[in-house]
Structure formats: C-alpha cells, structure tokens
DRENKOL-538793 format. One record per residue (C-alpha): residue number from 1; residue in three letters; x, y, z. Coordinates in Angstrom, 1 decimal, padded with zeros to 4 digits, always signed. Each point is the difference from the previous one (the first is absolute). Layout:
# DRENKOL-538793
  pos  code      xx      yy      zz
  NUM   ALA       X       Y       Z
...
//
This chain:
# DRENKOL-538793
  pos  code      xx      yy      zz
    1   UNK  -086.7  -023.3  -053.0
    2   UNK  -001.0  +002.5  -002.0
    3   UNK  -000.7  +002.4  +003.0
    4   UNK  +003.5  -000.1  +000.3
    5   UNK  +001.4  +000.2  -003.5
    6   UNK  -002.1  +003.3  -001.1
    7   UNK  +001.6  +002.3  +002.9
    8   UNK  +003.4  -001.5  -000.6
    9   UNK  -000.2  +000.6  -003.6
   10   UNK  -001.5  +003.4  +000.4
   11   UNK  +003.0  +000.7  +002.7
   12   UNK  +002.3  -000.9  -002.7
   13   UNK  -001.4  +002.1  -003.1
   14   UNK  +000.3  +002.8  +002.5
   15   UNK  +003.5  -000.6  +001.0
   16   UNK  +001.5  -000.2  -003.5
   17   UNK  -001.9  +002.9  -001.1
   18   UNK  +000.9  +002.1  +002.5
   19   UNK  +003.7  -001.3  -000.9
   20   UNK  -000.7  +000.7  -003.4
   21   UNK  -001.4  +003.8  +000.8
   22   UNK  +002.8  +000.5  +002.2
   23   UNK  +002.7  -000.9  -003.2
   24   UNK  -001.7  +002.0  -002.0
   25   UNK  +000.0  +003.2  +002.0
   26   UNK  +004.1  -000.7  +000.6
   27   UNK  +000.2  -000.5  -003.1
   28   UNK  -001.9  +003.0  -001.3
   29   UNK  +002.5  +002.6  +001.9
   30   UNK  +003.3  -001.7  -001.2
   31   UNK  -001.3  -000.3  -003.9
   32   UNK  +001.4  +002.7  -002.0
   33   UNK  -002.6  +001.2  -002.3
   34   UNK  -003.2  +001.5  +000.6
   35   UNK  -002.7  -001.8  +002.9
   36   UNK  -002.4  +000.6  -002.0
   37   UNK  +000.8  -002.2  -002.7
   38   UNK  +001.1  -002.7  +002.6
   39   UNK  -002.9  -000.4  +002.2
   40   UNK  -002.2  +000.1  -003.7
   41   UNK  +002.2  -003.1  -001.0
   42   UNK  -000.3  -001.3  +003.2
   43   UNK  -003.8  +000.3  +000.1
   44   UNK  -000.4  -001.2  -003.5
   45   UNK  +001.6  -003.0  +001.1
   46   UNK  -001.7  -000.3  +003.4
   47   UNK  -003.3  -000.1  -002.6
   48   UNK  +001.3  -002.7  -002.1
   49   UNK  +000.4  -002.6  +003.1
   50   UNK  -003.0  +000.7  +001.4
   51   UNK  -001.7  -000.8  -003.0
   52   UNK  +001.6  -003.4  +000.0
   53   UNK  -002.9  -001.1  +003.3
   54   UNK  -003.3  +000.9  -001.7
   55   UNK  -001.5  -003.4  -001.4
   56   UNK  -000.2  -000.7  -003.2
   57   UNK  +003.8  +000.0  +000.6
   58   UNK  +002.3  -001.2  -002.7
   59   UNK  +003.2  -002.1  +000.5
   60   UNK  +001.6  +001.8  -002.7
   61   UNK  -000.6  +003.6  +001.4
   62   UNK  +001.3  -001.3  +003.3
   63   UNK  +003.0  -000.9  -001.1
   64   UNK  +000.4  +002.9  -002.3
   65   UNK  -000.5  +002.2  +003.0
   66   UNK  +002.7  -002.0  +001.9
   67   UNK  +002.4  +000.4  -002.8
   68   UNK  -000.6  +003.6  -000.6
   69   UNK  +000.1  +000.6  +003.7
   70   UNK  +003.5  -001.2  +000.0
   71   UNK  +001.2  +001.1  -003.0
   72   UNK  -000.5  +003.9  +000.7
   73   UNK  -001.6  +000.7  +003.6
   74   UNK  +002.2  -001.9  +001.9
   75   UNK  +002.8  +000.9  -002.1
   76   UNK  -000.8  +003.8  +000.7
   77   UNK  +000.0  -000.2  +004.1
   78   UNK  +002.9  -002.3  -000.2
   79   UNK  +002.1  +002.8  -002.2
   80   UNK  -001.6  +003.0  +002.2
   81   UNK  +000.9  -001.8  +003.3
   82   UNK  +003.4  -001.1  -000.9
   83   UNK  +000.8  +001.4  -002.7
   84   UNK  +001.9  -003.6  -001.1
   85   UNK  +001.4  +000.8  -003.7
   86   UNK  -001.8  -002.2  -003.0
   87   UNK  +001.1  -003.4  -000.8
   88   UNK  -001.4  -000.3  -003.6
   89   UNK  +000.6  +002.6  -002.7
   90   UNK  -001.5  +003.4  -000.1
   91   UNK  +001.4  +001.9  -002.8
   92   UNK  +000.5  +003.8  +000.1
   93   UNK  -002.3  +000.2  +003.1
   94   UNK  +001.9  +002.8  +002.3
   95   UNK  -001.9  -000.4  +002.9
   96   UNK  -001.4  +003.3  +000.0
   97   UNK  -003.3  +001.0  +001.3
   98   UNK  -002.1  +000.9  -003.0
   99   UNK  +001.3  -003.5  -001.1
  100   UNK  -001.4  -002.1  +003.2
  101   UNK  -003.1  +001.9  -000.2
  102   UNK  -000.4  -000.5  -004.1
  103   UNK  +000.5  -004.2  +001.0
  104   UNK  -002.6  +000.6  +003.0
  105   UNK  -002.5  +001.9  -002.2
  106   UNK  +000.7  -003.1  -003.0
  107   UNK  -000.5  -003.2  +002.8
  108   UNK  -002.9  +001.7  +001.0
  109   UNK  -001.7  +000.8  -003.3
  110   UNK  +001.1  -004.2  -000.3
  111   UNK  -001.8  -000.7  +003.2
  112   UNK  -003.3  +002.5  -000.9
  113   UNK  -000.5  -002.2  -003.2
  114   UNK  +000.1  -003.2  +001.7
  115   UNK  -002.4  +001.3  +002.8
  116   UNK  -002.4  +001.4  -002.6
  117   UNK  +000.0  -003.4  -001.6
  118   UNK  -000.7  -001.6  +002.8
  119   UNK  -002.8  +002.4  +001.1
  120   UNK  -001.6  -000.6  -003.0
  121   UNK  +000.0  -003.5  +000.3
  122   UNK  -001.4  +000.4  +003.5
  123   UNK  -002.9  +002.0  -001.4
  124   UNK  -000.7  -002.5  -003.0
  125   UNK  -000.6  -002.9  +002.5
  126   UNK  -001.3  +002.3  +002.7
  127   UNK  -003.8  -002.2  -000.2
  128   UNK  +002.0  -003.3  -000.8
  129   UNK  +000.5  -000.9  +004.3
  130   UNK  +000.9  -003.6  -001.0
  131   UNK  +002.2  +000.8  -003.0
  132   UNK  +003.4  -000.6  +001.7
  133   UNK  -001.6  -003.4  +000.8
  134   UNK  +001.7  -002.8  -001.8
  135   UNK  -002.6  -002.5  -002.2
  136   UNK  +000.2  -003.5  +001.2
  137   UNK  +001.1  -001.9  -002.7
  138   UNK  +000.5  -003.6  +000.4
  139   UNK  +003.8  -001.6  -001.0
  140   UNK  -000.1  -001.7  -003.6
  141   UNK  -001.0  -003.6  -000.1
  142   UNK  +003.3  -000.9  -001.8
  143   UNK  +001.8  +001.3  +003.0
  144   UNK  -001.9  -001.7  +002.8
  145   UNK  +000.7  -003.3  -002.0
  146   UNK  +003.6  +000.5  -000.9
  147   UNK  +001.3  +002.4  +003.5
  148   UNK  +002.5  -002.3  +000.9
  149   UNK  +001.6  -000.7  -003.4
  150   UNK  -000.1  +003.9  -000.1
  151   UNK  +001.3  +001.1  +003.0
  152   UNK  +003.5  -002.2  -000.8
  153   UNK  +000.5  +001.2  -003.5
  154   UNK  -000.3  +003.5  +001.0
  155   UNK  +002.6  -000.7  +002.9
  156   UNK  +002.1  -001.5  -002.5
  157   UNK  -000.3  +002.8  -002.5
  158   UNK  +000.9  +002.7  +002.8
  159   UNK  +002.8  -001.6  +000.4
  160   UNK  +001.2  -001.0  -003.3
  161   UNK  -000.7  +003.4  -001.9
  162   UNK  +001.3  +001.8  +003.2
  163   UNK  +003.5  -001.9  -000.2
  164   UNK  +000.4  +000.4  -003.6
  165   UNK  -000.7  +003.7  +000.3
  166   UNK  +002.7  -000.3  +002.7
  167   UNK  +002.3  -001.1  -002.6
  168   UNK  -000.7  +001.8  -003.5
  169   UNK  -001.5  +003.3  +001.4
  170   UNK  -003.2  -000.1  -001.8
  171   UNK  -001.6  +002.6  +002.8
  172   UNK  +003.2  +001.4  +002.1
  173   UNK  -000.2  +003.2  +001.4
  174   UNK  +003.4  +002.2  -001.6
  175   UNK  +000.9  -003.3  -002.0
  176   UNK  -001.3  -000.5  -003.5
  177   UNK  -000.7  -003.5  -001.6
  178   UNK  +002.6  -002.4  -000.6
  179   UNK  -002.0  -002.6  -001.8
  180   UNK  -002.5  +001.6  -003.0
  181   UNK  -002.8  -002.9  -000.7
  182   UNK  -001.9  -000.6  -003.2
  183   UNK  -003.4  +001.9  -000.2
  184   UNK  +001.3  +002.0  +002.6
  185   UNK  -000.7  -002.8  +002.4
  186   UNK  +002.6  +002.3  +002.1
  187   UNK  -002.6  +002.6  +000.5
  188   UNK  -002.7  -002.4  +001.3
  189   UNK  +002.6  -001.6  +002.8
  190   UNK  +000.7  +003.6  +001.1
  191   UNK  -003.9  +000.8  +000.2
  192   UNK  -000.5  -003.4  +002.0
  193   UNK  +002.7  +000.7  +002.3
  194   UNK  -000.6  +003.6  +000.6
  195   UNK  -004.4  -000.2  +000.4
  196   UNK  -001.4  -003.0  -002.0
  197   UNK  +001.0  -003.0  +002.3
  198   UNK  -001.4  +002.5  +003.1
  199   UNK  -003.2  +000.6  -001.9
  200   UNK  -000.5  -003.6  -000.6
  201   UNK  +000.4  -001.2  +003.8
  202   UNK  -002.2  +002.8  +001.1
  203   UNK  -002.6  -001.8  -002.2
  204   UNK  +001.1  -003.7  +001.4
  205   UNK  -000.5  +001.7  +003.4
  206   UNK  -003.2  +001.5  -000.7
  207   UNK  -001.3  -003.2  -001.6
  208   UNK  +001.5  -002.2  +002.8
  209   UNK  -002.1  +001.9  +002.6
  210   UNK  -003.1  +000.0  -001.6
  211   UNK  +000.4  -004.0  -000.8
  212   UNK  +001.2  -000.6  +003.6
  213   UNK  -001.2  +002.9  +002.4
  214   UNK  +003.7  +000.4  +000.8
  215   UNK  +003.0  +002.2  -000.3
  216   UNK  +003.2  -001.0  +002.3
  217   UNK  +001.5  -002.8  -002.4
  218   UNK  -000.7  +001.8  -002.9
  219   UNK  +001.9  +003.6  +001.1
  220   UNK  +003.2  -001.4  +000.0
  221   UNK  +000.5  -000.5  -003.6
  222   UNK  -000.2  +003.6  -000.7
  223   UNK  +002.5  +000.8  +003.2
  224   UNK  +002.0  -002.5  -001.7
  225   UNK  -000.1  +000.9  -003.2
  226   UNK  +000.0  +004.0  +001.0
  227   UNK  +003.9  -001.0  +001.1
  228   UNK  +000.7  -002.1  -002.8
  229   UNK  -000.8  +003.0  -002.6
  230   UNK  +001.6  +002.8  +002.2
  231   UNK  +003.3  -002.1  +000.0
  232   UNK  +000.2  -000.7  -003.5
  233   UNK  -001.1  +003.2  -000.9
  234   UNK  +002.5  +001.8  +002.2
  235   UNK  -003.0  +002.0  +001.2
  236   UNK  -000.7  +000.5  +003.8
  237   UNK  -003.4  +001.7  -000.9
  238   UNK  -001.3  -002.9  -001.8
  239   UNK  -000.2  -002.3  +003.0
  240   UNK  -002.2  +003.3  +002.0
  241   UNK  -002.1  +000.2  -003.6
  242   UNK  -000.6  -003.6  +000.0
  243   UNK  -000.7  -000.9  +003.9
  244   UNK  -001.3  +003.4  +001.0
  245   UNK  -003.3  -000.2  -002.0
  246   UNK  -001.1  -003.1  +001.9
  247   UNK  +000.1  +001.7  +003.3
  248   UNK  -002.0  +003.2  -001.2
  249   UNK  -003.1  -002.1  -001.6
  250   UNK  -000.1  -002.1  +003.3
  251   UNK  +000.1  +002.9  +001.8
  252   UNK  -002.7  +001.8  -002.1
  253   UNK  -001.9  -003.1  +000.1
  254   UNK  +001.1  -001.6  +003.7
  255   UNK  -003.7  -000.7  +000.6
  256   UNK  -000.4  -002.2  -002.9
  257   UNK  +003.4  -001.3  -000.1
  258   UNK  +002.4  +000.0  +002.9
  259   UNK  -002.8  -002.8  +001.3
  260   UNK  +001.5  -002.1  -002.7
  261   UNK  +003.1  +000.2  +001.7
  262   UNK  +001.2  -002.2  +003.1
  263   UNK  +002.0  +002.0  +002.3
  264   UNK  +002.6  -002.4  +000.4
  265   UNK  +000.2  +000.5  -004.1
  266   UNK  +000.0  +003.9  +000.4
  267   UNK  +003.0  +000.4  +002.5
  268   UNK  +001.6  -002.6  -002.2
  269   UNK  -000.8  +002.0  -003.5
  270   UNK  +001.1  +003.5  +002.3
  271   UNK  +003.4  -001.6  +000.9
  272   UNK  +001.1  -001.3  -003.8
  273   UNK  -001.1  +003.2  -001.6
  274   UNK  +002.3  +002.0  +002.3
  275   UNK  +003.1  -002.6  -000.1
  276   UNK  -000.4  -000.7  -003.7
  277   UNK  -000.2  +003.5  -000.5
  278   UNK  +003.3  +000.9  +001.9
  279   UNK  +001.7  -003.0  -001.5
  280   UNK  -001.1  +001.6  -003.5
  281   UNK  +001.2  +003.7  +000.8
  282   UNK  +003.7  -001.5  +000.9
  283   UNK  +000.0  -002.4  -002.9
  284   UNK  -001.0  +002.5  -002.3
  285   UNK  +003.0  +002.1  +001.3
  286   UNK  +002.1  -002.9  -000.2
  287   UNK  -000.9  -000.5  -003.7
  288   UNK  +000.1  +003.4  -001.7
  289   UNK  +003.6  +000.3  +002.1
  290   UNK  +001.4  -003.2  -001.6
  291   UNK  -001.8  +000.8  -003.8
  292   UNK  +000.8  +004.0  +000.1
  293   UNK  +003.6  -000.2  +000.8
  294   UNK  +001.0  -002.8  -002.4
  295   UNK  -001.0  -003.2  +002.1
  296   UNK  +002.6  +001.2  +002.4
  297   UNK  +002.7  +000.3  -002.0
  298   UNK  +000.0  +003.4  +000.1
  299   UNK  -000.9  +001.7  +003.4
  300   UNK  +001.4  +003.7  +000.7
  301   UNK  +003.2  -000.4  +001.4
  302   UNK  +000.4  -003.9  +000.0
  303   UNK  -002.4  -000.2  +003.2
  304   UNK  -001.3  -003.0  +001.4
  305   UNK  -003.3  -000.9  -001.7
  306   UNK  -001.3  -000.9  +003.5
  307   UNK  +000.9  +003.4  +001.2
  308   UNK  -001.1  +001.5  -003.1
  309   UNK  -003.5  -001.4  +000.6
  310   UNK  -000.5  +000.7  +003.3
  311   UNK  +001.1  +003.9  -000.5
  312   UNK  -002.4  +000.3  -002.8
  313   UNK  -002.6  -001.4  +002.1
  314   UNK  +000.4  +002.6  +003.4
  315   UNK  +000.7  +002.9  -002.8
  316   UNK  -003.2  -000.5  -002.4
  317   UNK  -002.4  -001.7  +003.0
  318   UNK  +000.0  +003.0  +001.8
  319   UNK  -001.1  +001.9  -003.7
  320   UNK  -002.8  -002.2  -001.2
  321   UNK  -002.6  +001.8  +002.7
  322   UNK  +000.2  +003.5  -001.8
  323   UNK  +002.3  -000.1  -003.1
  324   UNK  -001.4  -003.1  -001.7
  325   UNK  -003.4  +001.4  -000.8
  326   UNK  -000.7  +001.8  -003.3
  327   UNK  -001.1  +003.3  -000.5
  328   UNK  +001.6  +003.3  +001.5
  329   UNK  +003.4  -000.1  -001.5
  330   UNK  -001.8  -000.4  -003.4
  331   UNK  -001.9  +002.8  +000.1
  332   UNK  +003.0  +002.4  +001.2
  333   UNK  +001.9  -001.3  -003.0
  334   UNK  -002.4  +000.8  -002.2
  335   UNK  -000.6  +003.9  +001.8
  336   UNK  +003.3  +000.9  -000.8
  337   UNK  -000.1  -001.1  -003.9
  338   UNK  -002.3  +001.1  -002.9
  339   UNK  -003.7  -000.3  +000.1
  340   UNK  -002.2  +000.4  -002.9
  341   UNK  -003.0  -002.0  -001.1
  342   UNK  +002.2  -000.9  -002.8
  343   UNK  +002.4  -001.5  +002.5
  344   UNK  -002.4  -002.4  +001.5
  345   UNK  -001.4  -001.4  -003.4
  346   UNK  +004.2  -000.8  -000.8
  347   UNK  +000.5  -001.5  +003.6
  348   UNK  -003.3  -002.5  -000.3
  349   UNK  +000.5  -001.5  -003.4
  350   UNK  +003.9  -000.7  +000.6
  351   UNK  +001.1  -003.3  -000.7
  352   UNK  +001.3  -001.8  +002.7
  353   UNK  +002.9  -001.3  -001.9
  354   UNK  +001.8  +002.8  +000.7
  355   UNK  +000.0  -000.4  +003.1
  356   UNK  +002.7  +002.5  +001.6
  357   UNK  -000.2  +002.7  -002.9
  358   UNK  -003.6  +000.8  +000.7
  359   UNK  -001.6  +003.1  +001.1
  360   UNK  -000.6  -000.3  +003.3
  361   UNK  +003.9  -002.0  +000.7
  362   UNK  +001.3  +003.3  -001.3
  363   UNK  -002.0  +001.8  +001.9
  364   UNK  +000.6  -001.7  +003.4
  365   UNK  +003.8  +000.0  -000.4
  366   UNK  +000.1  -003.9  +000.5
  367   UNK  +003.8  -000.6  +001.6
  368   UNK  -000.5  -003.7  +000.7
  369   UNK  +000.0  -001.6  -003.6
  370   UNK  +001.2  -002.7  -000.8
  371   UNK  +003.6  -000.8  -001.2
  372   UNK  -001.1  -003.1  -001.7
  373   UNK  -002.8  +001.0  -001.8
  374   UNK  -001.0  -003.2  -001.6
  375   UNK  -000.1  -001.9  +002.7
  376   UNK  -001.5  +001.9  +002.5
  377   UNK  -002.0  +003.5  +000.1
  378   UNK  -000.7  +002.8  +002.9
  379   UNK  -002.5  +002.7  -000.4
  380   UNK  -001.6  +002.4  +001.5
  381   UNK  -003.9  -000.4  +000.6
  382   UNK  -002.2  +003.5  -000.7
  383   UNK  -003.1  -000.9  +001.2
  384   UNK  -003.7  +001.3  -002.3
  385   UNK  +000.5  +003.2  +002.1
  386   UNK  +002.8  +000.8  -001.0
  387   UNK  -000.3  -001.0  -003.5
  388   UNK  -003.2  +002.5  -000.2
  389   UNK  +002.2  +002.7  +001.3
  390   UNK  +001.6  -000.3  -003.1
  391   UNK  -002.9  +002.0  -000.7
  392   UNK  +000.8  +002.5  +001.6
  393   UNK  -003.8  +000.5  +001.2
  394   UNK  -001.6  -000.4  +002.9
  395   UNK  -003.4  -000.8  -001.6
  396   UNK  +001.6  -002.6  -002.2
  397   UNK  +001.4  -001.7  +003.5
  398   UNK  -003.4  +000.0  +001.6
  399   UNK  -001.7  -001.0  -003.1
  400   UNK  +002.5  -002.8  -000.9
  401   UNK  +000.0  -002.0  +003.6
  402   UNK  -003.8  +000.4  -000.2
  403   UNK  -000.1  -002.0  -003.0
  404   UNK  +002.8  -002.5  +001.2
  405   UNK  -002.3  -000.6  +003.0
  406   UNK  -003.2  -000.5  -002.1
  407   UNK  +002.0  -002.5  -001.8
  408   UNK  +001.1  -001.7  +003.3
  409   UNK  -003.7  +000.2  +001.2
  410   UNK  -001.5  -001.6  -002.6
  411   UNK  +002.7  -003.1  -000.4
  412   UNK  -000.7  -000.9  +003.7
  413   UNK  -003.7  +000.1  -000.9
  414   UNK  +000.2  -002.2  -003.1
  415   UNK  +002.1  -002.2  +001.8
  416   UNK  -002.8  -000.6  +002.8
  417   UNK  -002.5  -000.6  -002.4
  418   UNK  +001.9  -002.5  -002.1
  419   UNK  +001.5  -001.8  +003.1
  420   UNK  -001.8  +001.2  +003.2
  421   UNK  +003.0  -001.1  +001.8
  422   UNK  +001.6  +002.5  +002.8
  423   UNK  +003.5  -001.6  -000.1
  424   UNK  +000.2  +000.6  -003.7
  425   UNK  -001.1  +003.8  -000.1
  426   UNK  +002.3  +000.6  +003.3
  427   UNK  +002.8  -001.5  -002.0
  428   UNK  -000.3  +001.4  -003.2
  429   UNK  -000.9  +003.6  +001.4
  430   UNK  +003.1  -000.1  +002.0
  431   UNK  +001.9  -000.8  -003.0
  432   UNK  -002.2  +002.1  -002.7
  433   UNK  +000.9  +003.1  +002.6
  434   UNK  +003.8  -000.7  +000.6
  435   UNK  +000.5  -000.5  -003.8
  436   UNK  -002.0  +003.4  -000.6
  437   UNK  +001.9  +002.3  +002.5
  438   UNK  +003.5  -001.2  -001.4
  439   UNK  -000.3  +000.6  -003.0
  440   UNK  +002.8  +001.4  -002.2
  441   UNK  -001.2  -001.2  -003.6
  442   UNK  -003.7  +000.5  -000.6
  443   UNK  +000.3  -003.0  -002.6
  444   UNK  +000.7  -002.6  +003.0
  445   UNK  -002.1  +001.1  +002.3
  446   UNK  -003.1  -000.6  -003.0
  447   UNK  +001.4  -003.5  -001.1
  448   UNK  -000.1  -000.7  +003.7
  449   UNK  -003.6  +001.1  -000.1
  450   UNK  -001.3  -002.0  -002.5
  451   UNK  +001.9  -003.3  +001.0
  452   UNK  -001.9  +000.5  +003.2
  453   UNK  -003.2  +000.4  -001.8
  454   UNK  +000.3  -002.6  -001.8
  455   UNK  +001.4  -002.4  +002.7
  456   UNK  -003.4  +001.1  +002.1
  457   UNK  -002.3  -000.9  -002.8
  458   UNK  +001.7  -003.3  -000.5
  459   UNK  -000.1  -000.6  +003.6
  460   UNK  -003.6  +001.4  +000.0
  461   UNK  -001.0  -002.5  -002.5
  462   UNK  +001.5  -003.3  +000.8
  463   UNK  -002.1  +000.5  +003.4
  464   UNK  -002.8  +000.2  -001.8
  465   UNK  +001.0  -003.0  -002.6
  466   UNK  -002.2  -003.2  +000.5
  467   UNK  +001.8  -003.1  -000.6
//
C-alpha cells in the first residue's frame, strides 16, 4: 500500500506546486508595483509553510500559517490576477503602487517574525527527537467510573446552553446580549458556547479512547456539538474550528489513532461532518438574514424572505473563499493613515466599548455599521499586523509577530504538558490562532488568552485529580 501512496502523493505535491509557481509568475507580471518586492513576499511566505512539516510541529503554528496564508497571500494573487475590488473597508488606500508594495513589504515583515519564531523553536528542541510525542497519560479514575453519566449531561448541556444562546444572544456574531446575568454569568455562557464546551469534549474524547481503545462513537459529539455552536453563534467558522482540529491530530497521529477507528465509523464520521457543515453554512445565512433585517419585517424593498435568503447565500458563498479572511485590507487601511509609535500604544489600550469610534474603525472607513446600534454591532477586523503598522515600523512589525508567536508556542506546550491530549492542543491552537489574527481590540484578544489558560489548567488538573 504504501508503495502506492508515496508516488501518488509525491505526484500530487508536484502538481499543485507547479500550479502554485505558475500563479505566481502570472501573477508577478500583472502586479503593479515593483517584482522585487512581490516575489520577496511571496518567498517569505513560501518559508513560513514550509516550516509548518519539520517535526516538532505545532498545531497552533499550523493554523496560524493557514490563516495568514489566506489572509494576505492569497488575497494578493487573487487582487493581481483579477483585480476584483475589496469587499471590507480599506480607508484612504488609493491603490497606487508604492501603496501595494508598503502592504507587501508589512505582511512580509508579519510573516519573517512568525518564521523566526518558529525557527527558534525548531533549534531549541533540535536534540529533543521525541518531543512532539504526546506522554501517555491514563483517563482519571472518576471518569472511567462515571463515562456514561458524563457523556449525557454534556449532550444535554450542548444543547441546553446552545438554545438559550439561540434565544438571548449571549455569544452572537454582530448581535450583542439580550439577557445580562448576575456575576456576569453572561460572559461564562458566551465562553462555553464559543470554546469551553469544545475544549471539554476534546477531553471526554481523549479520555474515552484511552479508557476504551476507541474513537468512532465518541467523534460525533464534537461534530455534533461543532454545528450546534456554529448555529447559535451565527458563525460558519466555528463549526471548521471545532471539527477541523479532530481531523489534523488523527492525521498527524494516523498510526496511533486512525486504528482506533472502524472504517464503517470513518466514512460515517466523513459524511456528517460535510452535511452538518453545509446544513450549518445555510442556517447560519438563514439566521443573520432573519435577525439583521428586523426578523423579516424589514427586508430591502419588501422582498420575499425566502428570496432574500437564498440571494444572500449565492452573493456572499461565492465571497467567503477570499474576502472572509483577515488581514490585507487591514494593513492597507492602516498605510494610508498616520503611523507613529505613539499611534500604536493609543490603538492597543482602547477600550472596546467604543466600539465604532476607535482608531482603527476610523481608519478603515467602516460603511457597514449598524443602524441599530444596541442591538446589534458590525466592525471591521485589523488583524496584529495591521495594528503594529500603526507603528509605522517595520522592525516593530517583525518584532511584534515574533513575540505573538512565542506566546502561541509556548500555550500549545503548556497545554501538552498539563493534558497530553492531541484533540485538546489541535482545538485550542486552532482557536488560540483564529482569535489572535482577528484581532481589533488588544484587550479581547488577552481576556481570551487567559480564559484559555486557565480553562487548560483546570482541565489539566481534574485529569490528574484522584477520586
């Protein structure tokens, strides 16, 4: 079999780099500023996805790299080929050549730091050949004893906190809270519905497979519960942050686990993530349509809101595969406002209460606000490279995204060593690096931090608790 596989996969690497050479080279002679700067950007970038294979990999820098990947290089060909126009807000950016090359020069400078980071990483484990391996670490007593009795009161708390958050908003993307709870009991129901419940069946899974030698059963609560949050959330990319994990630690582990796996289970498991995940993406359409506009009431020009839906969904479907991803349009905003160091210290300790009066909202010319501003809220996501081009330096860029990736490193390997469990640091580096390269407000993206800290070492320790 595996005589088979190796050429086939080798074939295929060649194929879609050659694809990817050819692009590149098109694109190079139809993109207006200098080729010099583009193929340097392109070549930074080339270096950060090839840094992603070497082992010890990280799940964190892998999707990090996938999110920066589409949030500026793809971005780039896609406006050299076709020149398209920008769906989200640029500011003063004139689309003049010193300008493209300035945003090149600044998503590179983003990339170098991450690549740096993770070369240094690289070297630091370089005589650690098993470092990458995950301890075995047997499931907690408490859970073997009690799994069943578990297992249905986290079902039922998926779905209970997932359909109140479908009725009071407590984590709604554009739609703020409807219902405030005591001790901000609010904010807990938003963390559980956005990450927490997803962190806590990766741990049931992981603990399930280790008491059982099994995994079929067990991965269809977080499909499950990967549409339940992406519904009630309005959020198509929460269902690909919750399920998608799964599928790289198998496959980064397929030896150790895909044998845990019955076939018939796998091609069952294949076919619900792709049909939940499609029911999701039109349900989430389906919602933000009826909430946005008024619970139908009021639709632009009185249209049906059947055909309102379903003209939303073949306008915005075709958008998602470029336009959805954060990072270029931020960084030309930003090029065509003031820069100072000054500038940057104002931007990261903004409140975000103020939500569409801040810095970088100004900046980026938002023009889809909202005209109901306390019930719902629509901004514009910088990204940390654009907010360090704020800056207005190049060093500070490369220095900054260095750091953010140390600090992205190091979670991932705190997590392993409090948990040792692959589902868990897949899942919370997909969701440590999505929350990182949106952020607008500096003060979110650090609460988000430490609730994930502190929901690994919680995690961490009831495994280790003896009952």
């Amino acid at each position: 079999m595996s005589r088979t596989v190796a050429p086939q996969a080798m074939l295929a690497a060649a194929a879609g780099i050659t694809l990817i050479s050819a692009g590149v080279i098109i694109a190079s002679s139809l993109y207006r500023g200098s080729n010099l700067v583009f193929f340097f950007f392109n070549a930074c970038f080339f270096a950060l996805v090839a840094l992603a294979l070497p082992r010890p990999r990280l799940y964190v820098y892998t999707f990090a790299v996938a999110f920066l990947v589409l949030g500026f290089w793809l971005k780039v060909m896609f406006h050299a080929l076709a020149a398209p126009g920008f769906v989200e807000p640029v500011g003063d950016f004139s689309n003049t050549s010193a300008e493209w090359d300035s945003a090149l020069l600044v998503a590179a400078c983003g990339a170098l730091g991450v690549t740096a980071s993770r070369l240094a990483h690289l070297w630091w484990f370089r005589s650690a050949i098993e470092s990458d391996r995950i301890q075995a670490k047997g499931p907690p007593r408490w859970f073997v004893r009690w799994e069943k009795s578990i297992w249905l009161l986290t079902i039922f708390l998926i779905i209970v906190i997932n359909a109140a958050n479908l009725q009071f908003a407590f984590y709604q993307i554009g739609v703020r809270p409807k219902l405030l709870l005591p001790l901000r009991g609010h904010v807990l129901l938003a963390w559980l519905v956005n990450i927490g419940l997803a962190l806590w069946v990766a741990a049931l899974v992981w603990w399930h497979y280790q008491a059982r030698g099994t995994l079929g059963r067990g991965l269809l609560v977080p499909i499950v519960e990967s549409f339940l949050s992406s519904t009630s959330a309005f959020s198509r990319i929460n269902f690909l942050l919750h399920a998608l994990p799964y599928a790289f630690a198998i496959a980064d582990r397929r030896r150790q686990l895909l044998i845990a796996i019955n076939r018939r289970w796998l091609y069952l498991l294949l076919a619900a993530s792709l049909v939940l995940f499609m029911v999701a993406a039109v349900t989430v359409f389906s919602l933000r349509v009826y909430h946005y506009y008024g619970y139908a009431t009021d639709l632009p020009g009185n249209e049906p809101l059947a055909g309102h839906i379903q003209r939303t969904i073949s306008k915005q479907v075709p958008l998602l595969f470029i336009h959805r991803w954060v990072g270029l349009e931020g960084v030309l905003a930003v090029g065509a406002a003031e820069r100072s160091p000054k500038r940057l210290v104002e931007v990261l300790v903004e409140s975000p209460k103020i939500s569409t009066e801040s810095i970088f909202q100004r900046t980026a010319k938002t023009a889809y606000i909202s005209e109901n501003p306390e019930q719902f809220v629509f901004l514009a996501n910088a990204g940390p490279v654009a907010i360090l081009w704020f800056s207005g330096s190049l060093v500070i860029v490369f220095l900054g995204m260095a750091a953010v990736a140390v600090v992205m490193f190091a979670t991932e390997k705190a997590a392993c060593h409090w948990t040792g469990n692959p589902f868990l640091l897949a899942l919370s580096g997909a969701a440590l690096s999505n929350t990182i390269i949106q952020t607008t407000f500096s003060y979110l993206t650090l609460i988000f931090l430490l609730q994930l800290w502190l929901a690994l070492a919680f995690l961490g320790a009831l495994q280790r608790l003896k009952l």
